[in-house]
N, C-alpha and C positions, 0 to 999 in steps of 0.2 A: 582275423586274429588267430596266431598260431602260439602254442607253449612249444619251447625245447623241452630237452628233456628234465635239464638246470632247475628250469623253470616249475614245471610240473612238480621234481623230487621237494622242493621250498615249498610247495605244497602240502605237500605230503608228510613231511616234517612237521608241518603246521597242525594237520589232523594227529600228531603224534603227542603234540602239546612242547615242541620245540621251538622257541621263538626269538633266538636269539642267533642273530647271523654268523656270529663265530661258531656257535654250538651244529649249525645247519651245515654252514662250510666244511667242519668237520666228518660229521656224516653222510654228506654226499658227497665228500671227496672236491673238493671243488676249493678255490681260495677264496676269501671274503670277497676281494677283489666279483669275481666271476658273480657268489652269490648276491651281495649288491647289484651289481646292474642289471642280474637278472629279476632281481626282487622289483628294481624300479620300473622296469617293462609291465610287471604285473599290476605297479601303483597304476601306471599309465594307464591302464587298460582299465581301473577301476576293480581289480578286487581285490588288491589288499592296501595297507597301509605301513608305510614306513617311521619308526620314532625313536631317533635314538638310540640305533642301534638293535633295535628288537622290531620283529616286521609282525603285523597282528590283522587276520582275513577280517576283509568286509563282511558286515552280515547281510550279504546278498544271495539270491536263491544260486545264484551257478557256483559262486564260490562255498557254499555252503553242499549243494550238491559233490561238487569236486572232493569236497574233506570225507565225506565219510564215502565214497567208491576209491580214494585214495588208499582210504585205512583199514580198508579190508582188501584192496587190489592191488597194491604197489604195484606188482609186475606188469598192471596195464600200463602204465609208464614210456616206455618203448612204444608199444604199437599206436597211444593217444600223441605222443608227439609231433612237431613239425606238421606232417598235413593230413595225421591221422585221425584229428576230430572233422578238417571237412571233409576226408573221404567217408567215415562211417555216420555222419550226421546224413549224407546226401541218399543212405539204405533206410533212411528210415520207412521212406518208399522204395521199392525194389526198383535197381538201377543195370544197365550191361556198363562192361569195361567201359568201352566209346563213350557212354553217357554222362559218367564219371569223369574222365578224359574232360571230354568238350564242358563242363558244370566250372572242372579244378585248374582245364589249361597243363594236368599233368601227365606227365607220359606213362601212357599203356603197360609197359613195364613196371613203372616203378608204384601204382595202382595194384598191379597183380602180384607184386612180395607182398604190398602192405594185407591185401585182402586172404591172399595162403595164411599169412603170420595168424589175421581176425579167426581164421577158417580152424588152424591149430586150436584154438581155444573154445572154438562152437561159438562163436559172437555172431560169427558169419555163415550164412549157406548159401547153396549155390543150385539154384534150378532153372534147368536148360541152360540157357546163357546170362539170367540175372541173379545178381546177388541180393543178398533181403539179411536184415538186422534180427538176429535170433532175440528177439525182446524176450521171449517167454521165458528164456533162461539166464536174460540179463538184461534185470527192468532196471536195476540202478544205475548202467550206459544208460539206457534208452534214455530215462530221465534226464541224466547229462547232456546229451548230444540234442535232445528238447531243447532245455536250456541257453544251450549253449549255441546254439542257430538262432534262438529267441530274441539274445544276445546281441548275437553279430549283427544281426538285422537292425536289432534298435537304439545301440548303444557305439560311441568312436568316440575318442581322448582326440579329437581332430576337430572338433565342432562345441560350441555351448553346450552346457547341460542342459536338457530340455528340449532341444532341437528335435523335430522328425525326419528318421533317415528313410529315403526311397529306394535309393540302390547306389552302393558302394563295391570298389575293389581295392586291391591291396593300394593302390595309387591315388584313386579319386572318390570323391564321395556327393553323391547328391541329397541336398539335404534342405529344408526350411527351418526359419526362425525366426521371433520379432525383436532379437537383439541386429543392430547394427556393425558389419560384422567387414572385414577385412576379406573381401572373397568375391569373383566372377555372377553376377546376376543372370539368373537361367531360368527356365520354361514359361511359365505365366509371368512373371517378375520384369523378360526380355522383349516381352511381346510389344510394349511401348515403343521401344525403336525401330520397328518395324509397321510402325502406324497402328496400336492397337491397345491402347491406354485403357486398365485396369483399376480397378478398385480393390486392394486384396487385404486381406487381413493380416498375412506374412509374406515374407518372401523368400524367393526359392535361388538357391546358389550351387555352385558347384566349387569342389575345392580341389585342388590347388586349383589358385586363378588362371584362367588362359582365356583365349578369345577365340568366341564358339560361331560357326556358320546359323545361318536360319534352319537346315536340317538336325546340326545336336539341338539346337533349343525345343524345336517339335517332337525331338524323341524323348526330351526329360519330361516333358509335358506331358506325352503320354505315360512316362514312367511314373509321375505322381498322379494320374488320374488310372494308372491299375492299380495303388495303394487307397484312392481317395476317390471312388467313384460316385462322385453327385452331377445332377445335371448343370451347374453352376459349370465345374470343370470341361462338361461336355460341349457344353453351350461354346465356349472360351476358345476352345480345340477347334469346331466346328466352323467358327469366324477366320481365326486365323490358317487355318487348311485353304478355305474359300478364297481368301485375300490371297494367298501364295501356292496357289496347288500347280502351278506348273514347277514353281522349286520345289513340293511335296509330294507327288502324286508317285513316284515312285517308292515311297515307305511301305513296307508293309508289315501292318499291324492287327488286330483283330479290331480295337478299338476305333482305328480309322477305316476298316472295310464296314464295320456299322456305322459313320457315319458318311462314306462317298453314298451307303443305299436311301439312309434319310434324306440326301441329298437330289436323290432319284425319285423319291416321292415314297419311299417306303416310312411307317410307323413303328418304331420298337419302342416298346416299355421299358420307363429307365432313363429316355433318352430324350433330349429337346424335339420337338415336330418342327419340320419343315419352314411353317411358318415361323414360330417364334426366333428360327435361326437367320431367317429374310428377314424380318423386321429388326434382327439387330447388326447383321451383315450392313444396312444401310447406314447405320450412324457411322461405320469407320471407312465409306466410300472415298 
């Protein structure tokens, strides 16, 4: 999830106690037109609400965060725009360009205006080759870009409310839920058609629908079992690796390098033994 700048100023307006879209339009220069659909982008997204002509913030921690670092910062406007909350959300641990780069998919250039722009204001500093998020002198970012990674991570206007997300991008989202739902069945949920009939409490999808090989469903698999690490999961993983490891055996995961060693006759804590993964490997022979 990204704000324009459109986007962001409707904000910001909001924390001014402006709530009328014509009044908004006018102050940020923009036609109702523009301010409307940008408004509806932010209903989509869940943090405000549209009624009659007057748009009114959810009272949710990001949108509430956002209003008052708005109404004392307007000018950050500009540099939180477009892809400036996931580049400075990703400092919150100190990151190199590259790292940043390879996280956002964006180009090294256009990384390094945005981070000089952070650097102008002291948001950003820079040692040796990594940059790091000056929290100490701007805890009310920090708190936002918390937020707002907290956020992206758990919340898409693309899926039920309720649903848990594992890992999403701009295009596709992996997610569980016990609504029945219009969407591609994936990791545990998939493993049936491949000989390996489950019992699950929900089921796990990926969206937009497409039709996924035996390798994507092993790697969502693993994707919800570094979100959800029980030995239930592990156990599940470990069958189906077994059953298909010459189509799997060239992943490489940390998850599945602990269990090719269980597989070896090694014990790690955390994780099914040896045996109990033989004794259920034989039911799906």
């Amino acid at each position: 999830m990204t704000f324009s700048r459109t986007g962001l100023s409707i904000v910001q307006q909001l924390a001014e106690s402006q709530n009328r879209i014509a009044e908004i339009a006018t102050a940020v220069h923009r036609s109702q037109q523009q301010v409307r659909r940008e408004a509806q982008r932010l209903e989509q997204n869940g943090l405000i609400e549209l009624r009659r002509g007057r748009i009114a913030p959810r009272n949710i921690p990001l949108t509430n965060l956002l209003l008052r670092l708005l109404s004392s910062y307007p000018n950050l406007i500009p540099l939180l725009a477009d892809s400036g909350l996931s580049i400075l959300s990703l400092l919150l641990t100190p990151k190199t360009i590259g790292e940043i780069s390879a996280a956002t998919k964006l180009k090294p250039s256009m990384i390094y205006r945005k981070l000089q722009n952070a650097r102008d204001v002291s948001i950003v500093k820079k040692e040796k080759n990594q940059y790091h998020l000056n929290t100490e002198i701007w805890p009310e970012l920090a708190a936002v870009l918390n937020e707002w990674r907290l956020f992206e991570q758990t919340v898409d206007w693309r899926v039920p409310v309720g649903t848990i997300i594992y890992h999403k991008t701009g295009t596709e989202i992996l997610f569980s839920t016990n609504e029945k739902i219009t969407a591609a069945k994936t990791a545990f949920s998939a493993y049936q058609k491949y000989g390996v009939k489950l019992l699950l409490p929900q089921d796990y999808y990926i969206f937009p629908p497409r039709k996924l090989s035996k390798k994507e469903i092993f790697l969502h698999s693993l994707a919800v079992t570094e979100k959800e690490k029980t030995v239930r999961h592990l156990l599940f993983l470990a069958i189906f690796y077994q059953k298909h490891r010459n189509d799997l055996s060239r992943i490489v995961h940390p998850l599945l390098q602990d269990i090719k060693d269980i597989l070896r006759g090694k014990s790690i804590t955390g994780y099914p033994s040896l045996l109990e993964i033989k004794e259920k490997i034989e039911m799906y022979r």
